[in-house]
FIVEX-830617 format. One record per residue (C-alpha): x, z, y negated; residue in one letter. Coordinates in Angstrom, 2 decimals. Example, Ala and Ser with C-alpha at 12.3 -4.5 7.8 and 13.67 -1.06 7.14 Angstrom:
2
<r <12.30; 7.80; 4.50>; "A">
<r <13.67; 7.14; 1.06>; "S">
***
This chain:
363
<r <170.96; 68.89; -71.11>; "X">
<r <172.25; 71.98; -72.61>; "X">
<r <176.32; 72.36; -73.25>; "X">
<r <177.02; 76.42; -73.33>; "X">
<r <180.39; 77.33; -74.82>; "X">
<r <181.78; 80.57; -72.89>; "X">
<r <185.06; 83.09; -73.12>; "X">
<r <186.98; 85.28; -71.24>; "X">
<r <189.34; 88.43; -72.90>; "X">
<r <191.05; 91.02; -71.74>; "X">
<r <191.69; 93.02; -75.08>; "X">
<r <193.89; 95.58; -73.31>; "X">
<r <192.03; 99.29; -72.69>; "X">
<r <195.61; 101.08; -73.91>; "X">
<r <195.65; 99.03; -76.94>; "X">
<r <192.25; 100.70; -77.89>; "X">
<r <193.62; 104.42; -77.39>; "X">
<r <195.16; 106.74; -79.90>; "X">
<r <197.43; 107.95; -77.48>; "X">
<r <200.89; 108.13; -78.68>; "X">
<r <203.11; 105.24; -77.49>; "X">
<r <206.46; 106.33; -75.88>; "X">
<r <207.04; 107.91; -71.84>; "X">
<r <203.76; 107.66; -70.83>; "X">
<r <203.55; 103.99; -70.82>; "X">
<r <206.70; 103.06; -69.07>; "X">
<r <204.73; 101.91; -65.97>; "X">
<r <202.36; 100.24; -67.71>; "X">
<r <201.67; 96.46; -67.92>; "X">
<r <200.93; 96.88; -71.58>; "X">
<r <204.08; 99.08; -72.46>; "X">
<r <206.35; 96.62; -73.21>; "X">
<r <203.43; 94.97; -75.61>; "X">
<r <202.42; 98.15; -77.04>; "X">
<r <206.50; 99.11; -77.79>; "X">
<r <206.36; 97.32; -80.88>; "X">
<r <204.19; 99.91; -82.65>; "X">
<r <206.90; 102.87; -81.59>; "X">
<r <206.90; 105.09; -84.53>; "X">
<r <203.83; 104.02; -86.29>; "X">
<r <201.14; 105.55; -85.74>; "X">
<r <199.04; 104.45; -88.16>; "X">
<r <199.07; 101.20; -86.94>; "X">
<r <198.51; 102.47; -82.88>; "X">
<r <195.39; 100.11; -83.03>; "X">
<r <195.92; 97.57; -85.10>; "X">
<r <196.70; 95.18; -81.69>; "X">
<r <192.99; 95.84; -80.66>; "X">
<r <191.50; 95.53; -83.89>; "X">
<r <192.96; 92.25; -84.20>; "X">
<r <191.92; 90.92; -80.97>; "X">
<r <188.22; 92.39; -82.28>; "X">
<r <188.63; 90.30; -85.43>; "X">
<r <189.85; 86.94; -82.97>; "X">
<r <186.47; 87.68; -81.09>; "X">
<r <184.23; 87.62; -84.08>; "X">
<r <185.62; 85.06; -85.34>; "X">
<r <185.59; 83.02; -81.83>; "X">
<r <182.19; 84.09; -81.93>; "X">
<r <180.73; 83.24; -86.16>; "X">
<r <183.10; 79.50; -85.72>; "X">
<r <182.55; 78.47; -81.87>; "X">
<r <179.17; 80.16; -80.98>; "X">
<r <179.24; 80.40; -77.56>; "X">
<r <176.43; 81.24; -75.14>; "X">
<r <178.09; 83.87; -73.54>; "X">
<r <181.81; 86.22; -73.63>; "X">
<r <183.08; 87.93; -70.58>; "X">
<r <185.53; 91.24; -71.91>; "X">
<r <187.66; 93.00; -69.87>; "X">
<r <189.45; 96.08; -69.89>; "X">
<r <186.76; 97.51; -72.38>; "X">
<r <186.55; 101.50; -72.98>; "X">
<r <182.61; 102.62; -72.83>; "X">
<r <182.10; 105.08; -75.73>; "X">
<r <179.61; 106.52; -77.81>; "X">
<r <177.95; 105.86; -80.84>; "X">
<r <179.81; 106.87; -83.32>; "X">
<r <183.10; 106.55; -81.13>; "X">
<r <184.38; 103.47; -83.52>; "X">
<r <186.52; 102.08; -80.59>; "X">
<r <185.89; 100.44; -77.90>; "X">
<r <181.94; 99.66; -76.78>; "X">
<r <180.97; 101.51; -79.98>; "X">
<r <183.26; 98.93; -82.22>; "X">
<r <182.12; 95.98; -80.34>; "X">
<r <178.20; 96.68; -81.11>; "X">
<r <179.21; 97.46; -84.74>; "X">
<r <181.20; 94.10; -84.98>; "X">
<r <178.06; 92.31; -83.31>; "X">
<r <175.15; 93.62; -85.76>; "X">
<r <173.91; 90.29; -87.71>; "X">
<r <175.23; 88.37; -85.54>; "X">
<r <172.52; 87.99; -82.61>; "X">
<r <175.22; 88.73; -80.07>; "X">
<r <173.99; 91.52; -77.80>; "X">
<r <176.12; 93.47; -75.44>; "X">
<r <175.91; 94.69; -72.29>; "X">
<r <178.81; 97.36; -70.39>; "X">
<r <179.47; 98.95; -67.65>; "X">
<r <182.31; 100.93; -65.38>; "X">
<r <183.04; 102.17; -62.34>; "X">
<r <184.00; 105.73; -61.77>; "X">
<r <187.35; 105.25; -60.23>; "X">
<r <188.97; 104.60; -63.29>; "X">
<r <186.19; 104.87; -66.16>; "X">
<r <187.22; 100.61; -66.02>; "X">
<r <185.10; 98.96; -68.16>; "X">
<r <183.79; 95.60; -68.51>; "X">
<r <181.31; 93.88; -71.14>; "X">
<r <179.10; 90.89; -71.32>; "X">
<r <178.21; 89.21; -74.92>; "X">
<r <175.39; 86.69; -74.72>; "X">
<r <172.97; 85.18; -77.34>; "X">
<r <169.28; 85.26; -75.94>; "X">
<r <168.26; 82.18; -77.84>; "X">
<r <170.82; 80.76; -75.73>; "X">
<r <170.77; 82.26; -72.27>; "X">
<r <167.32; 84.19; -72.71>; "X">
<r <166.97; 88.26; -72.32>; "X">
<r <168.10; 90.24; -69.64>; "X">
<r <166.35; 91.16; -66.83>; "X">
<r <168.68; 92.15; -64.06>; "X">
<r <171.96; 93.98; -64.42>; "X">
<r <174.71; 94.91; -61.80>; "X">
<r <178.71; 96.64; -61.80>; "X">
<r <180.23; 96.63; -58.23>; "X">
<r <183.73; 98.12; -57.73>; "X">
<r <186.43; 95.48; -56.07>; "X">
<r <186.69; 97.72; -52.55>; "X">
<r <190.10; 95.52; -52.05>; "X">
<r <191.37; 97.48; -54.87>; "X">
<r <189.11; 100.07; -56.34>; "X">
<r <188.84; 100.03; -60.22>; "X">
<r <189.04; 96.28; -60.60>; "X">
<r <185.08; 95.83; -60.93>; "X">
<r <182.75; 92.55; -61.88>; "X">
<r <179.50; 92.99; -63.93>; "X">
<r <176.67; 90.86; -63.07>; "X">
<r <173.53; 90.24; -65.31>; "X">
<r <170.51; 87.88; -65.16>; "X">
<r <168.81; 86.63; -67.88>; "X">
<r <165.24; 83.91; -68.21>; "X">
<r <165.04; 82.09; -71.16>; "X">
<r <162.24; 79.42; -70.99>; "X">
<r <160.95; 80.76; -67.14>; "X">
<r <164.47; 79.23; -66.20>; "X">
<r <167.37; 82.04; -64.72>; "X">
<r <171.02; 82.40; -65.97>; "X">
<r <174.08; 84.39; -64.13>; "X">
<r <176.49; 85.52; -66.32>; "X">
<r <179.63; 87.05; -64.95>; "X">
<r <182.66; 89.25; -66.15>; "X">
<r <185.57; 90.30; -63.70>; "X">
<r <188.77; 91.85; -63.76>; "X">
<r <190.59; 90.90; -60.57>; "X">
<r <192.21; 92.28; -58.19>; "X">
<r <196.13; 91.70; -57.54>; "X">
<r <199.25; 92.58; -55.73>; "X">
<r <202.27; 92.16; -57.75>; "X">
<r <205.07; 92.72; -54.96>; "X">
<r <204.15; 89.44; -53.92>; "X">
<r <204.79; 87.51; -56.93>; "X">
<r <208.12; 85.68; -55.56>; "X">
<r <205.53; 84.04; -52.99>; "X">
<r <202.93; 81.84; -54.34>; "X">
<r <201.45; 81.18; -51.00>; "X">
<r <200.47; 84.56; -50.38>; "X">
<r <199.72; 85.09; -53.78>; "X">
<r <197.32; 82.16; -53.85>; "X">
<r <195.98; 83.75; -50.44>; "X">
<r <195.54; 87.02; -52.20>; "X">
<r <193.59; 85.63; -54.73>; "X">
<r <191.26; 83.63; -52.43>; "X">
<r <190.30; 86.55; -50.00>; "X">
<r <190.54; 89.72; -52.56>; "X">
<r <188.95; 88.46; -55.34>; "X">
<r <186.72; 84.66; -54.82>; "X">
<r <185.56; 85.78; -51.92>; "X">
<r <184.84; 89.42; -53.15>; "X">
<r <182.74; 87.89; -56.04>; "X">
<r <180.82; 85.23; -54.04>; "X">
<r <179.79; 87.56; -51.56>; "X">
<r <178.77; 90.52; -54.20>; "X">
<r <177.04; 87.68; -56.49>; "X">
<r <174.99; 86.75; -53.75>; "X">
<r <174.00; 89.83; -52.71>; "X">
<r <173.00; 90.59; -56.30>; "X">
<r <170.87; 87.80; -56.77>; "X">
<r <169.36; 88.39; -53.39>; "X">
<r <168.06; 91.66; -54.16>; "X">
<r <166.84; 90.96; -57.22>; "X">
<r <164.68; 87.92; -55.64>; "X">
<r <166.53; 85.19; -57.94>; "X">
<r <166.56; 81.56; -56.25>; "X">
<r <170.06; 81.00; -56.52>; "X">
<r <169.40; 77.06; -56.17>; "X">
<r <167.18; 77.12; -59.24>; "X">
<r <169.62; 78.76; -61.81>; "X">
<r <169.87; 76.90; -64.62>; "X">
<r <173.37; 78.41; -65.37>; "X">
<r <176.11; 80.23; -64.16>; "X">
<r <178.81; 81.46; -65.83>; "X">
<r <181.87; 83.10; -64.67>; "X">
<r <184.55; 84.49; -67.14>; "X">
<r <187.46; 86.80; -65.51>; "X">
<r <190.86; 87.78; -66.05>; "X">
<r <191.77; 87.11; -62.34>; "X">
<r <194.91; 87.49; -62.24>; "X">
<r <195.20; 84.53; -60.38>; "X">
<r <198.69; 83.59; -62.22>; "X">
<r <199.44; 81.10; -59.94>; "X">
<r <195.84; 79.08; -60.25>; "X">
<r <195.06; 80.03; -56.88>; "X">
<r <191.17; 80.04; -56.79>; "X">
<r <189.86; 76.42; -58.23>; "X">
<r <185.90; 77.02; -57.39>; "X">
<r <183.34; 79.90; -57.06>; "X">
<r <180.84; 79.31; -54.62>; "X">
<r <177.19; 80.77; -54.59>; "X">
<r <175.03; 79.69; -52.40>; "X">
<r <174.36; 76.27; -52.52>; "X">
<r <176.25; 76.06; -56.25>; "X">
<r <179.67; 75.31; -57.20>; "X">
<r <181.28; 76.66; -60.60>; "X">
<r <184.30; 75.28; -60.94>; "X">
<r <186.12; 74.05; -64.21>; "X">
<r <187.96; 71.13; -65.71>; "X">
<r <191.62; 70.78; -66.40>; "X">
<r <194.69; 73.41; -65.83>; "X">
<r <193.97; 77.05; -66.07>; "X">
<r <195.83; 77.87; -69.66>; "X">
<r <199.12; 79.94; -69.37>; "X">
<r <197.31; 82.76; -71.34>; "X">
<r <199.18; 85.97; -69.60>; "X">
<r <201.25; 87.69; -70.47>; "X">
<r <203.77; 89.84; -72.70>; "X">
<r <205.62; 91.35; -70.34>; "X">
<r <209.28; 91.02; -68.62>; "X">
<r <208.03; 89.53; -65.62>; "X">
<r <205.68; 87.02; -66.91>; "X">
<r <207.37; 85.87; -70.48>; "X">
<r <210.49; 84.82; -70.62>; "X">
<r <212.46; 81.01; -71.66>; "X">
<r <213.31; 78.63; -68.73>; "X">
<r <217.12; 80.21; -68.43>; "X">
<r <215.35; 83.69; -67.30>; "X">
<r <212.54; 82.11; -64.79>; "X">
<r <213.28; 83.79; -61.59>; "X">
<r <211.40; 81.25; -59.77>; "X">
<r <209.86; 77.97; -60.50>; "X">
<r <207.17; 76.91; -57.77>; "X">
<r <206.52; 73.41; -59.44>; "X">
<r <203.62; 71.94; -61.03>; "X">
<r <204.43; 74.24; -63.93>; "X">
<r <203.66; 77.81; -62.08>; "X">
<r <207.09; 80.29; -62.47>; "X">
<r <207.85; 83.73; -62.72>; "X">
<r <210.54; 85.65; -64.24>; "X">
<r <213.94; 87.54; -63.92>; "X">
<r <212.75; 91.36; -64.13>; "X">
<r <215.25; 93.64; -64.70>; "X">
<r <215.26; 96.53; -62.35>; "X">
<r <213.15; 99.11; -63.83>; "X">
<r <215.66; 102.15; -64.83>; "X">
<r <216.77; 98.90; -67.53>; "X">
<r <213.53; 98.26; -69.22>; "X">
<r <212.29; 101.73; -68.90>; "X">
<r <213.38; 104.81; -71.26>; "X">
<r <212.29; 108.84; -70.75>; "X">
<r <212.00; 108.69; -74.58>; "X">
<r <210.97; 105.54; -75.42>; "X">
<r <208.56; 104.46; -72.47>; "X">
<r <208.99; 100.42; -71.43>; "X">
<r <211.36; 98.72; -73.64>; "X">
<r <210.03; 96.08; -75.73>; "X">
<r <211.11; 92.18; -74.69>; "X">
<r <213.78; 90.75; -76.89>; "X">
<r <213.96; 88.39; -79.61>; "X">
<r <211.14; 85.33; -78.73>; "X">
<r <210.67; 86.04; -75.35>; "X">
<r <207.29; 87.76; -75.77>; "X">
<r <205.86; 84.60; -77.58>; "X">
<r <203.02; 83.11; -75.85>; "X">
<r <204.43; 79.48; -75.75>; "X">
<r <206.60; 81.58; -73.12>; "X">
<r <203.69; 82.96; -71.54>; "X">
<r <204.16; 82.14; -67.57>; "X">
<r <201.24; 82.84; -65.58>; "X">
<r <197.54; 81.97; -65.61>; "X">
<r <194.64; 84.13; -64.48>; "X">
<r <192.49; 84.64; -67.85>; "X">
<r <189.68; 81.75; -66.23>; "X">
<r <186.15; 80.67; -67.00>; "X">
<r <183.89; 78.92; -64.49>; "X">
<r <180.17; 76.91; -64.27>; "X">
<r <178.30; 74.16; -63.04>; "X">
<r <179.30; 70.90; -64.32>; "X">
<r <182.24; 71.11; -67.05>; "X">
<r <182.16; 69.51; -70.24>; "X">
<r <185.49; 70.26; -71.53>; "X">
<r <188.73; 71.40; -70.34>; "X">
<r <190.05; 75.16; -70.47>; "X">
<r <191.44; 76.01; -73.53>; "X">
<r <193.28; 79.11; -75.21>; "X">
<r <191.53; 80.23; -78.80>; "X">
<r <194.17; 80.77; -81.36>; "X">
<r <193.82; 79.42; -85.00>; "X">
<r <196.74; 78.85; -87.02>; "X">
<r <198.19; 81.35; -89.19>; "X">
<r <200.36; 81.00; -91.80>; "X">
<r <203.92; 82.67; -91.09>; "X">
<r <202.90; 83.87; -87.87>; "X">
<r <205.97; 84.15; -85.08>; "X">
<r <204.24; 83.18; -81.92>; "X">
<r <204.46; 86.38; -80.58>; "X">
<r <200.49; 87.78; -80.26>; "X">
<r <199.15; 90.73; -82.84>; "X">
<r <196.06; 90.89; -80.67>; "X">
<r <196.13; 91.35; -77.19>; "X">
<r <198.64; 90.57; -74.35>; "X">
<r <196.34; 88.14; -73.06>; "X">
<r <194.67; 85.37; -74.30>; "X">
<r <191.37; 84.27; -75.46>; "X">
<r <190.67; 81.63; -73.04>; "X">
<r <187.25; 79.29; -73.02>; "X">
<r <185.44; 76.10; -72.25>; "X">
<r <181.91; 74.51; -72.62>; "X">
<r <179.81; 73.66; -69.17>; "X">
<r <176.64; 72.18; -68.71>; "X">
<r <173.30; 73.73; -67.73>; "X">
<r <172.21; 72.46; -64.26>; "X">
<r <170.14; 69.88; -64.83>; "X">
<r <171.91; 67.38; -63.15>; "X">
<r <174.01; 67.51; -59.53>; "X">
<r <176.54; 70.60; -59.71>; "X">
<r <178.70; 68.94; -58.17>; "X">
<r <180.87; 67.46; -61.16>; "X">
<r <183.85; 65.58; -59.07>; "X">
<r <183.17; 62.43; -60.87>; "X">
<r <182.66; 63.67; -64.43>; "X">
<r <185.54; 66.24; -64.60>; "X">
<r <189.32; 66.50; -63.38>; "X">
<r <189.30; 69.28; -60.28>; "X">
<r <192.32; 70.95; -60.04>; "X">
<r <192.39; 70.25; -55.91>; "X">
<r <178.80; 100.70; -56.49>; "X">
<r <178.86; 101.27; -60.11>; "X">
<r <177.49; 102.94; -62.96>; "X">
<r <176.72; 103.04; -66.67>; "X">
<r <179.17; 105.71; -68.50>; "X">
<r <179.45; 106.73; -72.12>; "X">
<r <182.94; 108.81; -71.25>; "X">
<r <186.09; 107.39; -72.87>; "X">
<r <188.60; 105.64; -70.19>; "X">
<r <191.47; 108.57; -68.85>; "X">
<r <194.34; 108.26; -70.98>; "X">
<r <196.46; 108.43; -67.62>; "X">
<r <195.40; 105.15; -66.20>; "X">
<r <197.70; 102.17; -66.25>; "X">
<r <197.69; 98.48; -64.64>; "X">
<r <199.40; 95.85; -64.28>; "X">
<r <198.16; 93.35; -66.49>; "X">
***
């Protein structure tokens, strides 16, 4: 049986931008993040090409079968950011890439896979989230060996008002987003004539923003991708989701909180945009919330956040806001139904345009 390593990161779309850092991103998720560069602008995207270099290297040390990126900006040849940077960081490698985004937004989302791994591709698909548009999931199909592989990226949907109930969070998560992406994977493979019960893999990798670990399996069809172990707290540096145990807002138990947010006229400046978080709390060992997930048919090892050590480093990330966040599964030659080999816990198209500078999201 085949073990496939696979990823999930959200490298932050602002990160990747020259715009300068100040007003403009006081409602942004990533403001707060980004505050650190105020006044530098020769370092504006030094956060992104870190989390680049964290990739290749994740990439040249773990070889995976597949990465799932989020929050990518499509640009052209040439560009040297974004989609452009990440095929330039890939030559030699054997990595190809595949993007999309949905017009919306210009949000973008990639797929890296290795065909001597997963095959070539043969069937591609973005489909907007039409429970909140701009929040897409890319879709591709690749045969290695006459055997078919479904490969997955998402960026979820979410409604932060309702973060002070988990419940309804949770619920959120369930109906917005798993069964958004069961129903739009099926359909996909469907029309493309692809025996869902004969994949040999599938392979789900998302930044769900599921921060409360609300969504445990992905159903399609007659398979199950699920995952071993607890979801990583991998998200995010920010004031509502960083913070030490004397500033958690509310703790739900079982190790899911959120955090005091001061009311916005305190964290946000006309000059200065989102204030940046004091002291430690923006490490990620204070990190709060889950949501950066990867899913397949049976699990061979438990999630797991990709960060090698680093001599004199602070804990507080140079990359992205989220997390690099993966896990190896098997290919589905045995029952997908992995209860007794793993711990359960319980219309789009291709652009070339860079993302609008005036787009922000929460996380």
């Amino acid at each position: 049986m085949s073990i496939h390593k696979i990823a999930t990161y959200n490298m932050s779309f602002m990160s990747d931008l020259i715009t300068e850092i100040g007003p403009k991103m006081a409602f942004a998720s990533e403001g707060a993040f980004l505050a650190r560069l105020l006044g530098k602008p020769e370092e504006r995207r030094s956060y992104w090409i870190n989390a680049m270099n964290l990739l290749k290297d994740f990439l040249l040390k773990e070889k995976p079968s597949v990465v799932g990126l989020q929050e990518m900006n499509l640009t052209e040849e040439g560009a040297a950011s974004g989609t452009d940077a990440i095929n330039k960081m890939l030559v030699a490698t054997g990595y190809k890439l595949i993007s999309q985004s949905v017009p919306t937004n210009k949000a973008g989302l990639s797929i890296i896979y290795h065909p001597e791994k997963v095959g070539e591709l043969k069937h591609v698909q973005c489909v907007d989230n039409p429970n909140q548009n701009g929040r897409p999931v890319l879709m591709l199909v690749t045969e290695l060996g006459g055997k078919n592989y479904l490969s997955v990226s998402i960026h979820g949907a979410q409604d932060p008002k309702l973060r002070l109930d988990k419940d309804a969070f949770n619920a959120y998560m369930v109906e917005k987003n798993k069964n958004f992406l069961e129903s739009c994977a099926r359909a996909f493979l469907d029309s493309n004539g692809i025996d869902i019960g004969a994949l040999a893999g599938i392979f789900i990798m998302g930044d769900f923003n599921d921060r409360y670990d609300g969504i445990t399996d992905i159903k399609i069809g007659e398979k199950v991708a699920s995952y071993s172990g607890v979801a990583p707290k991998s998200c995010c540096h920010n004031w509502d989701s960083s913070c030490a145990v004397e500033d958690v807002e509310k703790d739900f138990g079982g190790g899911y909180m959120t955090c005091k947010e001061p009311a916005a006229e305190a964290i946000r400046s006309t000059e200065l945009g989102k204030l940046p978080l004091p002291g430690d709390r923006g490490a990620t060992k204070n990190y709060k919330y889950a949501g950066d997930k990867v899913f397949g048919l049976n699990p061979k090892s438990d999630m797991a956040i990709y960060r090698p050590a680093i001599a004199g480093w602070d804990g507080v990330s140079m990359e992205s806001d989220h997390e690099l966040v993966y896990a190896s599964f098997g290919s589905d030659n045995e029952t997908s139904s992995s209860s007794t080999t793993s711990r359960r816990r319980r219309t789009c198209r291709r652009t070339q345009g860079r993302r609008s500078q005036r787009r922000s999201r929460r996380h």
